[in-house]
N, C-alpha and C positions, 0 to 999 in steps of 0.2 A: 144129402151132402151139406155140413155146416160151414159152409163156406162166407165168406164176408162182403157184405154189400148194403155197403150205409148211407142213408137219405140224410138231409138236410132237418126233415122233419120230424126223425127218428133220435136227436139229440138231447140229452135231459137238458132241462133250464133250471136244476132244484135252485132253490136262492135268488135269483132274479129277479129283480124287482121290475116296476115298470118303467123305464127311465124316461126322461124328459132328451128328444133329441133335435139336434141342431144342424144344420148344412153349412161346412167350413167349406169357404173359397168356392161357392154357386157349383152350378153342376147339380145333377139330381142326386135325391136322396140315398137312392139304392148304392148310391156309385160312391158318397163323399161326404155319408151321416155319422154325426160322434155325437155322444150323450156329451152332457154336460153335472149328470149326476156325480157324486162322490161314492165310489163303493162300497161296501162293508170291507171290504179285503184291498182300501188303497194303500195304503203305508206298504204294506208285504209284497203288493205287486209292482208298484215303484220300485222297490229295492231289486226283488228281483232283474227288474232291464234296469237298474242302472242309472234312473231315473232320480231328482231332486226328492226327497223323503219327507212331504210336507203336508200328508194326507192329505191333499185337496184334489179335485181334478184340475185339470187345464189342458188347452187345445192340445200342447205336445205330449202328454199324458198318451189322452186318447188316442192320438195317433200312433204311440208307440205302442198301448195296447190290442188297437185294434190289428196293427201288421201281426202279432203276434196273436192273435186270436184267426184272423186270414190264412197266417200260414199251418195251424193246425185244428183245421176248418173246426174251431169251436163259434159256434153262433146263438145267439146273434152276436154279430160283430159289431157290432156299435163302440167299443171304447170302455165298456163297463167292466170294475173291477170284481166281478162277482165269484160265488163257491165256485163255478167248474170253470174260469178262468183260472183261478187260484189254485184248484186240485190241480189242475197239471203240470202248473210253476213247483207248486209241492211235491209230486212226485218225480219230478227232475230232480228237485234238491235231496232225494232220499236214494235218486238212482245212481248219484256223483258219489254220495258218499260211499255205497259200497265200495269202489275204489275196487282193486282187482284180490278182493277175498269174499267172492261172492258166497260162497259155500263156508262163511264162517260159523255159524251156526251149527253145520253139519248134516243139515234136515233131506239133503241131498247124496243119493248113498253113495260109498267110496268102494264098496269090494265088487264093481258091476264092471271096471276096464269103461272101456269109452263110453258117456253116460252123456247126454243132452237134457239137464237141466232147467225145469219154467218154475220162476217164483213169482204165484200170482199176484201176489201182494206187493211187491213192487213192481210188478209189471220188466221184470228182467228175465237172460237165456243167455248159458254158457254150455259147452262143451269143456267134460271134465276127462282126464284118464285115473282112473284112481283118484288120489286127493291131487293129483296135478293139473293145475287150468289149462287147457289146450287152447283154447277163444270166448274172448266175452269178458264182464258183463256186456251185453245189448239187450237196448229197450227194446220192447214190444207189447204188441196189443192182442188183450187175449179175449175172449169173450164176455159180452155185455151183459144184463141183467136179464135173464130169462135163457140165454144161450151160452150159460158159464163152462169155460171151458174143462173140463171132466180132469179130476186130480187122482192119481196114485201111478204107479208102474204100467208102462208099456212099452211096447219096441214098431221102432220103423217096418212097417211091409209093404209099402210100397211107395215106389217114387216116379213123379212126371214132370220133366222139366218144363213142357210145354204146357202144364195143364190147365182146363176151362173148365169152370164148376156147370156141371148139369143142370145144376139147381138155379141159380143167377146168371148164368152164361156170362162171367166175369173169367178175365184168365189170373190165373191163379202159377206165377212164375216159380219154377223150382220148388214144385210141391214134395213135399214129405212126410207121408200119413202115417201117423202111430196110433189112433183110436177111432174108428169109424169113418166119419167125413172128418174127422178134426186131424190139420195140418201145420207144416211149417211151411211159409211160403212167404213171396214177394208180393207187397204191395205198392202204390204210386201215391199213399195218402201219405201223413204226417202218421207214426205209430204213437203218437201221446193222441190222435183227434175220436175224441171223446163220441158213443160211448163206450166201441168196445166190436168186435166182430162178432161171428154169429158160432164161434166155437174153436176157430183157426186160432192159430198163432202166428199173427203176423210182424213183418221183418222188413227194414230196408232191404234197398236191392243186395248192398254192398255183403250184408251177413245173411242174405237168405242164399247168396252163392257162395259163401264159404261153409256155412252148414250143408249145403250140397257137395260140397268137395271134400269136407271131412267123418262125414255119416255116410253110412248102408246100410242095407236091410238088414233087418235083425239088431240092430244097433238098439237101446237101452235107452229110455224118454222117462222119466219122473218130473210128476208135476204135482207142485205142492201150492199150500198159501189160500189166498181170498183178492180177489181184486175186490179194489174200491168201490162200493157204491152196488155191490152183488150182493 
């Protein structure tokens, strides 16, 4: 069963340098540590939050970097503006822009009637009828490097709302299997948090229960594309 279940120390760090770090306002390190390095990637990750665009670090910098590396447990969390802080600011901005024509391309087939759609490459999933959008885009996280999650034609056969991976003994909410252990389902993580599941395709709670409420068996799964960093 390729189910999802991510350590801490199973994280890529590619780009990361070794930063120089400091302890704001006492308190231990584990709890209230920010670099004080400047990143390869500060200008762009400033801008992203919103942040003064002066490529330098500084305390509130890191602060706002690191809530936002906390909340999609990209680590280390230290404040650093590095590559896989940055991939994921980046592919937010690639996932907005689809805007709701996510099958503009077309690479996603139109004569299949209800079709649930994964574009590995931007890490997106809609529900189509024909050429009509039914729900989505929504992000998700597909599998990491070495458990990439399997591309071309398939259809749902089976579904467990309540389900628990045999393999990880992780529960895996409103599962919906179309190729082997690889599933749609519910997770509790951030679906940007890097580096990726072990072949699932996972889903906030909110669109892993309307993908249950709008698919059934036999229902039509294409999965196209390249996740980043596969």
């Amino acid at each position: 069963m390729r189910d999802i279940r991510r350590t801490a120390g199973a994280v890529a760090a590619v780009g990361l340098l070794a930063p120089v770090v400091v302890v704001i306002g006492g308190g231990s390190a584990s709890a209230a540590s920010c670099t004080t390095k400047t990143g390869p990637y500060q200008k762009k990750v400033e801008k992203f939050l919103g942040r003064p665009v002066d490529g330098r670090q500084s305390a509130a910098d890191c602060k706002a970097i690191r809530a936002f590396q906390t909340k999609h447990s990209i680590y280390p969390n230290i404040g650093y503006a590095g590559s896989v802080t940055w991939g994921v600011m980046d592919l937010m901005n690639k996932q907005k822009a689809v805007g709701n024509k996510p099958n503009k391309a077309g690479k996603c087939p139109t004569n299949k009637g209800r079709i649930a759609c994964v574009n590995l490459t931007l890490q997106i999933s809609w529900i189509q009828d024909g050429s009509r959008l039914k729900y989505g885009p929504v992000p998700v996280r597909t599998g990491r490097n070495g458990y990439e999650t399997r591309t071309g034609a398939k259809k749902i056969y089976w579904r467990d709302k309540n389900h628990v991976s045999s393999v990880y003994n992780v529960a895996m909410p409103y599962s919906q299997f179309f190729d082997g252990g690889e599933a749609f389902h519910q997770v509790d993580i951030s679906v940007w948090a890097p580096p990726g599941s072990h072949g699932c395709v996972n889903m906030r709670k909110s669109d892993a229960k309307a993908y249950w409420s709008l698919l059934k068996n036999g229902d039509d799964v294409y999965v196209y594309g390249r996740k980043p960093g596969t």
